[in-house]
C-alpha positions as CSV (number, residue, x, y, z in Angstrom):
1,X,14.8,-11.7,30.0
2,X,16.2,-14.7,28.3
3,X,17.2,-17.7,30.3
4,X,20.5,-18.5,29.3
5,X,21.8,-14.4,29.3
6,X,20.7,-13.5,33.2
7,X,22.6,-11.0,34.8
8,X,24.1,-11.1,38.6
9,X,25.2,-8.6,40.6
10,X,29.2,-7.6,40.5
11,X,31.1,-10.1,42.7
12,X,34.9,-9.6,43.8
13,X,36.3,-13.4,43.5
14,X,39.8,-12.6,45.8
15,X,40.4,-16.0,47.3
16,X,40.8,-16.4,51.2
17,X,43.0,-18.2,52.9
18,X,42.5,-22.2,51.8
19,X,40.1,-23.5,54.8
20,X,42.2,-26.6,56.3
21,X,39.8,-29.7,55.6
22,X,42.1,-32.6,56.0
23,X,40.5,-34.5,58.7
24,X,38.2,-31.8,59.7
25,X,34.6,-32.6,60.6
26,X,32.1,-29.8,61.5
27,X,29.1,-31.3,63.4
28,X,26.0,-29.0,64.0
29,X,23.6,-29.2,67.3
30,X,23.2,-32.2,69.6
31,X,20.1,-34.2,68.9
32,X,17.2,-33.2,71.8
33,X,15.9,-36.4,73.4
34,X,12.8,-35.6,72.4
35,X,11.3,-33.2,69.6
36,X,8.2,-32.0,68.3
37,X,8.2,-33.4,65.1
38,X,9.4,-36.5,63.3
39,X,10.9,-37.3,59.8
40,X,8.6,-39.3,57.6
41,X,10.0,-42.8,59.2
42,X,8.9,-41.6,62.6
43,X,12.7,-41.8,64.0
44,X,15.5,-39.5,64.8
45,X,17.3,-39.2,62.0
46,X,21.4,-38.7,62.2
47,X,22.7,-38.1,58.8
48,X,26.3,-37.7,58.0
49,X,27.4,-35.5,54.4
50,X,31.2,-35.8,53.1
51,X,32.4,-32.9,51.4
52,X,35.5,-32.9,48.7
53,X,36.4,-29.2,47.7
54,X,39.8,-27.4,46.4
55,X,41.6,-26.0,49.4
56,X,44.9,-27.2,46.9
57,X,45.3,-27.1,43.1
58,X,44.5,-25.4,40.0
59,X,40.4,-24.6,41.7
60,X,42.0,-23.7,45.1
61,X,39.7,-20.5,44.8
62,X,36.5,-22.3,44.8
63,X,37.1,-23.9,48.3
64,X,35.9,-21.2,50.3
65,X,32.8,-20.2,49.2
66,X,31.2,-24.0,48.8
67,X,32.8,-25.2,51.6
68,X,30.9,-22.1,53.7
69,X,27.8,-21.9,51.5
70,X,27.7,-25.9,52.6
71,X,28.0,-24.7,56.2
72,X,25.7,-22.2,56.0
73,X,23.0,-24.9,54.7
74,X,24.1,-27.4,57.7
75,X,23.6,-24.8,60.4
76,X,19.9,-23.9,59.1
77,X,19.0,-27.5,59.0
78,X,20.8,-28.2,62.7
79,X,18.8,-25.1,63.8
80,X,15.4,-26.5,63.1
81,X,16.4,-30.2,64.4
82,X,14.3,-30.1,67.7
83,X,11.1,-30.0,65.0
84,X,12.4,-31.8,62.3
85,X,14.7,-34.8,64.6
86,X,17.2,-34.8,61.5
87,X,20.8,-33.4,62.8
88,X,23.7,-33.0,60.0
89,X,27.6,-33.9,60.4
90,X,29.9,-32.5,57.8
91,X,33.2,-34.4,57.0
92,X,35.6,-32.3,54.8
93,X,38.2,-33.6,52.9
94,X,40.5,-31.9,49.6
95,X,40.0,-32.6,46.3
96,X,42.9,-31.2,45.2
97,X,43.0,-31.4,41.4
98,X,43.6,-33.9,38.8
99,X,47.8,-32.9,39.2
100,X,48.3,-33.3,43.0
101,X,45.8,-36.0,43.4
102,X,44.7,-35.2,46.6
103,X,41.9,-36.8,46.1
104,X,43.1,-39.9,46.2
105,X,43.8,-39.4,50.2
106,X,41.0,-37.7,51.1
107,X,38.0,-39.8,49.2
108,X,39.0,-43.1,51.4
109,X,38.8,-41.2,54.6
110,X,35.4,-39.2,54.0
111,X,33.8,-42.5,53.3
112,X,35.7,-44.4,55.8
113,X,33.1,-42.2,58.1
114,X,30.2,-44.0,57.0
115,X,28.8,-41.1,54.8
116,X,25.1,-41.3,53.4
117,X,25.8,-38.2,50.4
118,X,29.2,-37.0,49.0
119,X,29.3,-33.6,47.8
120,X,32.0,-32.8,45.2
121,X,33.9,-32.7,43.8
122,X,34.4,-29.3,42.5
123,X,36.5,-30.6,39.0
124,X,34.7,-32.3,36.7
125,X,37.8,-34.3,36.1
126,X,38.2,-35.3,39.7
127,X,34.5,-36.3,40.3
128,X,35.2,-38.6,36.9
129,X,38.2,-40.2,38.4
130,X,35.6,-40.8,41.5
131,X,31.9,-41.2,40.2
132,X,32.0,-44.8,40.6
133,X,33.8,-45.6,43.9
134,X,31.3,-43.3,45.3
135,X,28.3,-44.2,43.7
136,X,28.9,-47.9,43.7
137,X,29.1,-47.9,47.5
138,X,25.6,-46.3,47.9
139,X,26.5,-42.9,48.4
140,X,24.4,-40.3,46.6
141,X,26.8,-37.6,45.3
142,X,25.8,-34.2,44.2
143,X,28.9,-32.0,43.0
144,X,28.3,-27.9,43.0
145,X,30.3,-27.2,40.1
146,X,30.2,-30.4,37.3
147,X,29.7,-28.9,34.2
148,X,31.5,-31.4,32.0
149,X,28.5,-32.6,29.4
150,X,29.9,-36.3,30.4
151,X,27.7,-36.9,33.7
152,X,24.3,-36.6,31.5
153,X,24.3,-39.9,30.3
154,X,26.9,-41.5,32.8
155,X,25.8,-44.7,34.0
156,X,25.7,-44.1,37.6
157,X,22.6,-46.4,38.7
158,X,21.2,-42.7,39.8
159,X,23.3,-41.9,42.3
160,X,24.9,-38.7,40.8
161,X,23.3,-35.2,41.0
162,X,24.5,-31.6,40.1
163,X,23.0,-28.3,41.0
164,X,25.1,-26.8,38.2
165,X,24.2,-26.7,34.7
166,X,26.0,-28.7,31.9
167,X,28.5,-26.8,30.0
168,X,26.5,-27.5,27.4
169,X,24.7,-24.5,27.8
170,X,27.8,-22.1,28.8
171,X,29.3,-23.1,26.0
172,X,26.0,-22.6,23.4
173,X,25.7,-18.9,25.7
174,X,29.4,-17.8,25.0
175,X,29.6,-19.2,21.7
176,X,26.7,-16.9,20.3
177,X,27.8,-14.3,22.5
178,X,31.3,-13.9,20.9
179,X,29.4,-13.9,17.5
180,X,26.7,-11.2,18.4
181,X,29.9,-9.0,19.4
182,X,30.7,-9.4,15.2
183,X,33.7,-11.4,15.8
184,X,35.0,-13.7,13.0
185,X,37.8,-15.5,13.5
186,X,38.4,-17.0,17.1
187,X,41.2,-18.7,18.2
188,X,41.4,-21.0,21.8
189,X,43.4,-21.7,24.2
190,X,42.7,-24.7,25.8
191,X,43.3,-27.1,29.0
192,X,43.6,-30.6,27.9
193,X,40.9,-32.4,30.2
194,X,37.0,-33.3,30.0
195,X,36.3,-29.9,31.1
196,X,38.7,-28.0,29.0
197,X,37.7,-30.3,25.8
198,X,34.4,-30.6,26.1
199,X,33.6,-26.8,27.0
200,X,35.8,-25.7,24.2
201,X,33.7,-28.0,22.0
202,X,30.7,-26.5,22.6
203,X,31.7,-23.4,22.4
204,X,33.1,-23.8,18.9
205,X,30.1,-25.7,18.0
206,X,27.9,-22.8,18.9
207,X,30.0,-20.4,17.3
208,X,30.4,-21.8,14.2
209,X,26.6,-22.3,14.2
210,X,26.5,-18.7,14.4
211,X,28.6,-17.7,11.0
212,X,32.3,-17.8,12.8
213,X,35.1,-19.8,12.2
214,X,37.7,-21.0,14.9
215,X,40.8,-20.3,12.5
216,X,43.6,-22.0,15.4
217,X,42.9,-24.5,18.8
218,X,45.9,-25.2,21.3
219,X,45.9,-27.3,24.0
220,X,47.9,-27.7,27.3
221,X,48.4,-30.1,30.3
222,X,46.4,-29.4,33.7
223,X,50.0,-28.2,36.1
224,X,51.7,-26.5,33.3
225,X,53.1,-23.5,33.5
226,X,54.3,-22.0,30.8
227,X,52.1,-21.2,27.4
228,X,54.0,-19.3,25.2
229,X,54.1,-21.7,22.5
230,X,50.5,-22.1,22.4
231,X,49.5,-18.2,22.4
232,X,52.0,-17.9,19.6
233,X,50.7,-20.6,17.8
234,X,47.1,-19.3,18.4
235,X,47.8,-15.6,17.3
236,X,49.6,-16.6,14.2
237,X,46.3,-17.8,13.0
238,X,45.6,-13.3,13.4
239,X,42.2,-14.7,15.1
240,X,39.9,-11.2,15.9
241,X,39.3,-13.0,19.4
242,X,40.5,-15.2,22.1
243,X,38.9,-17.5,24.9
244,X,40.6,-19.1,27.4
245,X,39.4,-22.5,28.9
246,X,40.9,-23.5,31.5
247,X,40.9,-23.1,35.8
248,X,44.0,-21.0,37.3
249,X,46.8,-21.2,34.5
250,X,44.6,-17.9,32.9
251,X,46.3,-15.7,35.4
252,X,50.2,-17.1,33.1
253,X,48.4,-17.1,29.7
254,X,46.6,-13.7,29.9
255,X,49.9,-11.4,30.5
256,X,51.5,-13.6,27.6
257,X,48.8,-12.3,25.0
258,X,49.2,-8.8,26.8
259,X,52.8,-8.9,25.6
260,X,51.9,-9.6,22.1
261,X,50.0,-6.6,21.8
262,X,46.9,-8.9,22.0
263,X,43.8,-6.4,23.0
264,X,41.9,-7.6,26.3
265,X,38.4,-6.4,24.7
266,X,38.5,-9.5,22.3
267,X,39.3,-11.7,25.0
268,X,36.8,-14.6,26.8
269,X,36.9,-16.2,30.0
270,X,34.7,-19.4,31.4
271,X,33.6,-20.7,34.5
272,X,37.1,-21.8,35.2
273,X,38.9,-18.6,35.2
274,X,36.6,-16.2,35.7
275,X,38.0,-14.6,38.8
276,X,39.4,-11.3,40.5
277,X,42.4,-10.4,38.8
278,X,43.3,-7.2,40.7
279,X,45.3,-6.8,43.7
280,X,42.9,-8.0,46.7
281,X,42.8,-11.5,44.4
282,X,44.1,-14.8,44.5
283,X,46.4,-14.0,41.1
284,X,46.5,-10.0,40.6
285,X,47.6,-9.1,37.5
286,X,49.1,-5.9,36.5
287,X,46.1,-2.8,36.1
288,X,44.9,-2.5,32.8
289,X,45.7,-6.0,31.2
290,X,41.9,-7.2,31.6
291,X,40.1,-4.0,30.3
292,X,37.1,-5.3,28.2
293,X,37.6,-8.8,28.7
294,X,34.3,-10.6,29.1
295,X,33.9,-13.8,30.7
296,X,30.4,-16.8,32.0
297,X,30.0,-18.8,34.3
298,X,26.4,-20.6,35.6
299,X,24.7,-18.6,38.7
300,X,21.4,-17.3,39.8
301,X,19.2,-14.4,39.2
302,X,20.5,-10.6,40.2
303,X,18.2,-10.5,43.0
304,X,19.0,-13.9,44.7
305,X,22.5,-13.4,44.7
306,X,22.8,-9.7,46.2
307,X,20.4,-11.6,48.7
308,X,22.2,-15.0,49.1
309,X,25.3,-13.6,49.0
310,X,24.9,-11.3,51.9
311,X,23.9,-13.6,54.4
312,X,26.4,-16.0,53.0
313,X,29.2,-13.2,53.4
314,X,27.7,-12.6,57.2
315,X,27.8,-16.4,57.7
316,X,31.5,-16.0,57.2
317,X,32.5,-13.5,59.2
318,X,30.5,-15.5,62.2
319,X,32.9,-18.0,61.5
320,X,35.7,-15.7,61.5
321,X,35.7,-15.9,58.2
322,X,36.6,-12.5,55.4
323,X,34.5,-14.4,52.1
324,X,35.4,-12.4,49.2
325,X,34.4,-15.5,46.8
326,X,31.1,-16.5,45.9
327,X,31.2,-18.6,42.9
328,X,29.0,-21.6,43.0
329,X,28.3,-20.8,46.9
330,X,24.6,-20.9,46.4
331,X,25.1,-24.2,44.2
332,X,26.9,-25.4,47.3
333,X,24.1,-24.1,49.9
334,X,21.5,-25.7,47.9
335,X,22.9,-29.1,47.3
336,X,23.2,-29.6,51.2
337,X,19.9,-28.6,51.6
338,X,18.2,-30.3,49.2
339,X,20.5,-33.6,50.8
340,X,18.6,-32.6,53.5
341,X,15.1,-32.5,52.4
342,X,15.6,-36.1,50.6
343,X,16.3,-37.6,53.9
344,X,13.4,-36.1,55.6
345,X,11.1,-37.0,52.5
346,X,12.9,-40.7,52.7
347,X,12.5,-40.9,56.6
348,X,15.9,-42.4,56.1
349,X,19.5,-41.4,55.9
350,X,20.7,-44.4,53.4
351,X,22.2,-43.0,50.3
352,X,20.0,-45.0,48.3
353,X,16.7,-43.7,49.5
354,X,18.1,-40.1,50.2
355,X,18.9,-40.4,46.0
356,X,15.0,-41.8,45.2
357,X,13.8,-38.6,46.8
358,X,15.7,-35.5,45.3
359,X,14.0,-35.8,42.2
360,X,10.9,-35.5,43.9
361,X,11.6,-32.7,46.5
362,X,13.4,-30.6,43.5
363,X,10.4,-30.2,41.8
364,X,11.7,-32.7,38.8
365,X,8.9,-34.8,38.9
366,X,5.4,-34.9,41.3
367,X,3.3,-32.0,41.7
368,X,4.9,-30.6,45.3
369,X,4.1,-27.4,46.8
370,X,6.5,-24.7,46.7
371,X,9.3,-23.8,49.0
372,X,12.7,-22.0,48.8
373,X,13.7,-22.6,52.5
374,X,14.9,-25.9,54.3
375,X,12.3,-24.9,57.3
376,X,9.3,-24.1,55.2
377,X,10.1,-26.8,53.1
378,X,10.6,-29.3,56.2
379,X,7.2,-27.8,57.6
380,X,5.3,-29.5,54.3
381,X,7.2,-32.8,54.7
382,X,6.4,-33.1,58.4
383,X,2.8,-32.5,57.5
384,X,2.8,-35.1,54.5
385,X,3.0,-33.1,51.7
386,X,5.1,-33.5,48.4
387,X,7.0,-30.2,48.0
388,X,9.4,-28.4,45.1
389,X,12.5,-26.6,46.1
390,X,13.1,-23.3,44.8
391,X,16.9,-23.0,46.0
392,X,19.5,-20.1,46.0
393,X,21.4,-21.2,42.5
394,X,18.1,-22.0,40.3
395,X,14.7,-23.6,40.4
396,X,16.8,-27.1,40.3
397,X,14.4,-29.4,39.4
398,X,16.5,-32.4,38.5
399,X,15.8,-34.5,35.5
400,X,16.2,-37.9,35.1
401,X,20.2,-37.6,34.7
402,X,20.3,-35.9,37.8
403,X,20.9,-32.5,35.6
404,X,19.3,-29.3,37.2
405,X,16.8,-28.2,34.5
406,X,16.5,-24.5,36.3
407,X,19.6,-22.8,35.2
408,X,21.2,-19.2,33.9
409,X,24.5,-18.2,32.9
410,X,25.8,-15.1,33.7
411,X,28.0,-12.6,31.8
412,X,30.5,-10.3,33.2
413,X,32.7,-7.6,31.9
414,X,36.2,-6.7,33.5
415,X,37.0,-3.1,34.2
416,X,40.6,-1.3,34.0
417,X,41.2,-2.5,38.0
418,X,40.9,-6.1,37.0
419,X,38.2,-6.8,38.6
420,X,34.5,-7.5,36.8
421,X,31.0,-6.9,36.7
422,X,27.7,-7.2,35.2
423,X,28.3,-7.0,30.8
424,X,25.5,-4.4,30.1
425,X,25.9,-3.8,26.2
């Protein structure tokens, strides 16, 4: 099966109700005062994780699922904290988006708690706005969700991770996707931003590589909210398809093409916007409007997201919980964990050390020995050995921008309820 083309399971994205993070903090077990193991420093270790995710904003409907695939990760690694001595403390804060700035608010608390790693944020335009406060005050930060091509050769001392893959390859996937359907002419509808420019970029690039044309490009402003003059300007160019790049304002722009006449089928979605359109989501459109539409965004293999998902979704419902979202949970599980396993390698929870080691325990450079757990994995450390995390999202192995080079992008097809799954041909 090719890479870059991998198929998941069908997954409803409905968002729940925005988790309240301001101020929250979601410690795991109490340290034992005595265990039967010991990190690679011989001590204790008490390591404290900040978390900025979208409970507000245009990527509100991400929230839940990293938030709880985070969680998820933190009680696995507080369960095995009698062996290991390392015990996890979550801070949460909102990210908001680039619009409300929440950000802004939230960042100065997180780290006012002393944290060792930040993960977040979910935008690639927030973590952009924050990369440096973050990284310049020793704080290893791994986002779930940066895709924007701009991190790969960001000068961030190595202090910046990712455990998604660079939109450089959803936009080379889509882009010779929409040509291998025998489209043309495409026309895009874009949201003026890092993310919205760059992945539109690529994807044009890609296309164009493949024998199309992009005949018409319009942009709009991250908080607007209303695009008929940019679908009329696109469709006046007659393009045979449409993509959309951009987070929530799809759910405005798609029943303004509807009313032109403009066929779903030839429509494409990204990351972004690739969501569950029908009643039980966050923005239900009317029946019918999606009907063809195809749509990527990164993910893992079919048969580690039915798995992951499922204990994810009973993870949830533990904590009261109804998950109905998944994107970029597993990304979210696995960049806790592999926090995690950094600090145990390090025998130290100091962001700087923590950020020397995730290369190393991700399989991105060394020779470890295999894992795809946090306890198996922790088992290896405490006996000495180098190992390589296998995590829920990918292989990971990060490179030496901190870019996962285990990755897939997934393709999806919407059916007449709005809601979409697996593209089968």
């Amino acid at each position: 099966m090719v890479r870059s083309k991998k198929l998941i399971g069908a997954v409803a994205l409905g968002a729940v109700a925005a988790l309240a993070l301001a101020g929250c903090s979601a410690g795991g077990t109490e340290k034992p005062a005595e265990s039967t193991g010991k990190p690679a420093g011989g001590e204790d270790l008490a390591l404290k994780v900040g978390m900025l995710a979208p409970s507000s904003g245009s990527l509100a409907f991400l929230g839940p699922p990293q938030i709880l695939g985070v969680q998820y990760a933190q009680s696995l690694i507080n369960e095995y904290a009698e062996k290991t001595g390392l015990d996890v403390e979550l801070v949460l804060g909102d990210e908001g988006d680039t619009n409300n700035k929440a950000y802004e608010t939230e960042l100065p608390k997180i780290m006012g708690e002393d944290v060792s790693a930040l993960i977040g944020a979910a935008s690639s335009g927030v973590s952009k706005q924050i990369i440096d406060t973050v990284t310049g005050a020793g704080i290893v930060q791994i986002s779930t969700s940066n895709t924007g091509a701009f991190f790969t050769d960001y000068d961030d001392g190595g202090m910046y991770f990712r455990t998604a893959p660079s939109d450089v390859l959803q936009g080379d996937v889509l882009g010779n996707f929409i040509a291998e359907e025998g489209v043309k002419t495409l026309g895009l509808l874009v949201m003026n931003d890092d993310y919205g420019n760059g992945l539109a970029g690529f994807i044009k690039e890609s296309f164009e590589a493949a024998g199309g044309e992009v005949v018409a490009e319009s942009s709009f402003n991250v908080g607007d909210t209303s695009f008929d003059a940019q679908v009329s300007e696109v469709l006046a160019a007659n393009p045979e398809a449409v993509a959309i790049v951009s987070f929530a304002e799809a759910a405005t722009i798609i029943p303004a093409l509807n009313e032109k006449g403009f066929d779903p089928a030839n429509l494409y979605l990204v990351d972004g916007n690739v969501a569950d359109y029908s009643d039980a989501g966050d923005n239900p459109l009317s029946p019918g409007v999606m009907t063809g539409a195809k749509g990527t965004y990164p993910g893992p293999t079919p048969e580690q997201v039915a798995a992951f998902n499922e204990k994810l979704k009973a993870f949830a419902t533990e904590q009261g919980e109804d998950l109905t979202a998944f994107t970029y949970g597993p990304e979210a599980f696995d960049a806790m964990t592999v926090i995690a396993l950094a600090s145990l390698a390090a025998g130290s929870t100091d962001g700087e050390a923590i950020a020397g080691k995730l290369r190393e325990i991700s399989g991105g450079e060394g020779d470890g020995e295999k894992c795809d757990s946090f306890a198996a994995c922790a088992d290896l450390l405490l006996e000495g050995k180098t190992i390589d995390y296998d995590g829920a999202s990918s292989e990971i192995k990060f490179d030496e921008n901190g870019d996962p080079e285990g990755g897939y992008i997934n393709i999806y097809e919407y059916g007449e309820d709005n809601t979409y799954a697996p593209f089968e041909g």
